[in-house]
Backbone as CSV, one residue per row, in Angstrom:
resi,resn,N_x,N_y,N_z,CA_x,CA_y,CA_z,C_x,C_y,C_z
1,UNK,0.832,-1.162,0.000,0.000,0.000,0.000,0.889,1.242,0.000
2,UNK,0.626,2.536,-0.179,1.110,3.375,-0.638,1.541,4.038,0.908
3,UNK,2.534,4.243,1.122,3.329,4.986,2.413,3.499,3.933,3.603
4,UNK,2.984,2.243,2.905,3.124,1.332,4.093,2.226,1.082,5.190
5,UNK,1.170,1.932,3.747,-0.332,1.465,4.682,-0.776,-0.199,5.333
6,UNK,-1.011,-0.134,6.051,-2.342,-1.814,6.287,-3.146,-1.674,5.855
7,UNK,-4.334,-1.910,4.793,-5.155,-2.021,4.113,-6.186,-3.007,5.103
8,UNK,-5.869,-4.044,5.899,-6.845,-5.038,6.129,-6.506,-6.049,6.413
9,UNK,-6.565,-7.383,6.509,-5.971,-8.813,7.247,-6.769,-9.869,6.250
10,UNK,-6.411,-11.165,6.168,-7.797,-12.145,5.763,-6.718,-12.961,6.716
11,UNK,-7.726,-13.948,7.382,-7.269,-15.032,8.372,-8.030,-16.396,8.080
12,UNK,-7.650,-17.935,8.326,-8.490,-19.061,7.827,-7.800,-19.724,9.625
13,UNK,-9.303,-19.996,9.580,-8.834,-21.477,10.816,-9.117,-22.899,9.926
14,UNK,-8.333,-23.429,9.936,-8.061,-24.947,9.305,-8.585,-25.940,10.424
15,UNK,-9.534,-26.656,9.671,-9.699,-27.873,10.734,-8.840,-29.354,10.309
16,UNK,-8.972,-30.119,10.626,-8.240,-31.316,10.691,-9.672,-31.937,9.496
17,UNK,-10.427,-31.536,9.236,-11.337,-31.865,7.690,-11.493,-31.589,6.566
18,UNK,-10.106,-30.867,6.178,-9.506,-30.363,5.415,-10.732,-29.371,5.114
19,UNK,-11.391,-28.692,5.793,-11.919,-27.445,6.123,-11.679,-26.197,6.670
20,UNK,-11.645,-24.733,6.161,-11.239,-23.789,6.744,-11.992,-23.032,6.674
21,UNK,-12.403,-22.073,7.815,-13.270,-21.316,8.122,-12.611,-19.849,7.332
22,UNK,-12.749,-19.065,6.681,-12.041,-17.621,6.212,-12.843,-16.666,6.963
23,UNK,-11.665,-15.599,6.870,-12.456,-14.170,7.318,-11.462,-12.887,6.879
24,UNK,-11.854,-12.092,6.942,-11.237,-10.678,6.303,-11.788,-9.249,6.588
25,UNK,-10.726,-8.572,7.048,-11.678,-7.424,7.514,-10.742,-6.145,6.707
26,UNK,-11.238,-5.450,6.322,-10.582,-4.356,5.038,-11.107,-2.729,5.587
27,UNK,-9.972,-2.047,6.296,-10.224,-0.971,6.768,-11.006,0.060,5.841
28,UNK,-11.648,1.569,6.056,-12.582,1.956,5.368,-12.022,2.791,4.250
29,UNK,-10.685,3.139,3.841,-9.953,3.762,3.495,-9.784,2.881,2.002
30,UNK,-9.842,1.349,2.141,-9.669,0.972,1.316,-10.546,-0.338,1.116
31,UNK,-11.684,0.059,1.198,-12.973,-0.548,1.149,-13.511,-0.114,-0.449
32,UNK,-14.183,-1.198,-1.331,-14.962,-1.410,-2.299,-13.796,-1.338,-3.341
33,UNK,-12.614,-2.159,-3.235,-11.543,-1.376,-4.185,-10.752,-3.160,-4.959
34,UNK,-11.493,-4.234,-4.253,-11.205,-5.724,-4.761,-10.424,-6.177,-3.780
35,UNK,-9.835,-5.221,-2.759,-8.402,-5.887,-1.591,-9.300,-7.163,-1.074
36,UNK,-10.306,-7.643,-0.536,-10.893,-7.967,0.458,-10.725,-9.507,-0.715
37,UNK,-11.361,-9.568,-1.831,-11.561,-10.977,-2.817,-10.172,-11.019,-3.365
38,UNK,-9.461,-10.406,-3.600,-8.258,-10.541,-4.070,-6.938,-11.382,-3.034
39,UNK,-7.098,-10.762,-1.617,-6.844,-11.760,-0.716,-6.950,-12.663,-0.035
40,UNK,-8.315,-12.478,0.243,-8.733,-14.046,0.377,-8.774,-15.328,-0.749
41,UNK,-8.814,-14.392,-2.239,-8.639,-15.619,-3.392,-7.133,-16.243,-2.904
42,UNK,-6.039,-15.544,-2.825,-4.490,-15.743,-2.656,-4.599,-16.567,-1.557
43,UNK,-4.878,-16.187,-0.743,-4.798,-17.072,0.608,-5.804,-18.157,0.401
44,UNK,-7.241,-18.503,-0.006,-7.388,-19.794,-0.114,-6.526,-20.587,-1.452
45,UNK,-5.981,-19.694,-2.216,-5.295,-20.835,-3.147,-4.336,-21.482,-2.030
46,UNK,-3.476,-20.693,-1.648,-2.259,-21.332,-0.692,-2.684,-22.433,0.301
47,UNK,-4.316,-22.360,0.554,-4.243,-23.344,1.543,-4.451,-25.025,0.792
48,UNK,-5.384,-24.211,-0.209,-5.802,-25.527,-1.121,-4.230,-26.252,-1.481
49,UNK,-3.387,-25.692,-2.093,-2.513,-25.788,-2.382,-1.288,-27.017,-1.619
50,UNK,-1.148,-25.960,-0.218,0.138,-25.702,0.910,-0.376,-26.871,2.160
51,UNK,-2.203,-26.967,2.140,-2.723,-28.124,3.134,-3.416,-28.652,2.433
52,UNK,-4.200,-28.743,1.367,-4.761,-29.564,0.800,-6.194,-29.074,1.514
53,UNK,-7.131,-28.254,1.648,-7.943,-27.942,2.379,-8.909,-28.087,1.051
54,UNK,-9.925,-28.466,1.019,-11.003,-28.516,0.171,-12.223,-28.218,0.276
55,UNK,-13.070,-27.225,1.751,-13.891,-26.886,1.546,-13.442,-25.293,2.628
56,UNK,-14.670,-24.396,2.069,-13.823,-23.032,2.890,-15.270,-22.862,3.796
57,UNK,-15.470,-22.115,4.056,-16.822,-21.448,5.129,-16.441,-19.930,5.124
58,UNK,-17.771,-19.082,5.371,-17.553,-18.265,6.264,-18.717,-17.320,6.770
59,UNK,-18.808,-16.507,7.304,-19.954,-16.504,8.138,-20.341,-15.099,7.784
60,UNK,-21.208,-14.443,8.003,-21.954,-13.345,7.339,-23.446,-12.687,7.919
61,UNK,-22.992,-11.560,8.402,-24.425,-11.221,8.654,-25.298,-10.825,6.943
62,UNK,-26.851,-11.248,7.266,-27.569,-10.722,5.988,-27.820,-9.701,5.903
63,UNK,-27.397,-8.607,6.574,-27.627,-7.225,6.350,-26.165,-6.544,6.041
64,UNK,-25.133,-7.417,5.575,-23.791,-6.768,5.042,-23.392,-7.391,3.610
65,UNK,-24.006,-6.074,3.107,-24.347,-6.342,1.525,-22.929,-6.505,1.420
66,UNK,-21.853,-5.521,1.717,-20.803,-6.012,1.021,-19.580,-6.995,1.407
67,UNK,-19.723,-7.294,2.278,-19.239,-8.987,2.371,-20.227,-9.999,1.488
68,UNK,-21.024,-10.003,1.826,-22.005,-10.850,1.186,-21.461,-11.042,-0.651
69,UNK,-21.100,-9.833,-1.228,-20.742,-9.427,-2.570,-19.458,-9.893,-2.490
70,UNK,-18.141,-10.114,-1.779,-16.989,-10.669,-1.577,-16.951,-12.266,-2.087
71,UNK,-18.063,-12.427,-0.618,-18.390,-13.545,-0.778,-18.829,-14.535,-2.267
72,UNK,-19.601,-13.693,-2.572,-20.162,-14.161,-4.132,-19.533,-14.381,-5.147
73,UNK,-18.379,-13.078,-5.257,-16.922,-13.045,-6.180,-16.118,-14.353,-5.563
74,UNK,-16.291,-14.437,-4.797,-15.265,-15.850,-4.293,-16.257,-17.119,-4.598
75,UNK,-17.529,-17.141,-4.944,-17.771,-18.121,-5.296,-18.506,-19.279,-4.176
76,UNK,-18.897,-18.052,-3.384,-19.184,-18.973,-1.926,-20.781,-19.030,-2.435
77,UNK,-21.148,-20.412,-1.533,-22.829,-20.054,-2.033,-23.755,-20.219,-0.344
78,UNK,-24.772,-19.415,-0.211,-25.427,-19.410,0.879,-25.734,-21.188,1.589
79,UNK,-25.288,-20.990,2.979,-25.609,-22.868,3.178,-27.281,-22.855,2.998
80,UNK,-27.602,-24.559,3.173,-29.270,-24.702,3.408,-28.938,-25.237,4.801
81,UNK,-30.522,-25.348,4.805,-30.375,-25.862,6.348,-30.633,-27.480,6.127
C-alpha cells in the first residue's frame, strides 16, 4: 500500500477436515476497491494448495451487503439448512 499502509488482514482457521473457516476485515480507506476478494482468493489458493484444504466457510451477517458481494466473487454459495 502506498506509504506502508495496512489495508486489512484475511485469516483461515483450518480444521483437521480439510476445512477452513475464512475471514477478512478491510479498513474503510480501502474498502470497495477488490483488496478484500483478491486476498482471500491468494490465501485460499495457498491453503488448497500448501494443506490440501477442500472446503472453505464463512460466516456473514444478511444485512452486510458487502461482504455478502466478496463472498459471491469468491464463489461462496449461501448454506441450506
Amino acid at each position: 500500500m502506498p506509504g506502508g499502509a495496512l489495508a486489512g488482514f484475511v485469516q483461515a482457521t483450518v480444521l483437521p477436515s480439510n476445512t477452513a473457516w475464512v475471514a477478512y476485515v478491510v479498513g474503510r480507506a480501502f474498502q470497495r476497491r477488490g483488496y478484500a476478494v483478491c486476498a482471500t482468493r491468494a490465501m485460499m489458493g495457498c491453503l488448497v494448495h500448501d494443506l490440501g484444504v477442500a472446503r472453505f466457510l464463512a460466516s456473514v451477517e444478511r444485512e452486510n451487503a458487502a461482504s455478502l458481494a466478496v463472498l459471491a466473487r469468491l464463489a461462496f454459495r449461501p448454506a441450506t439448512a
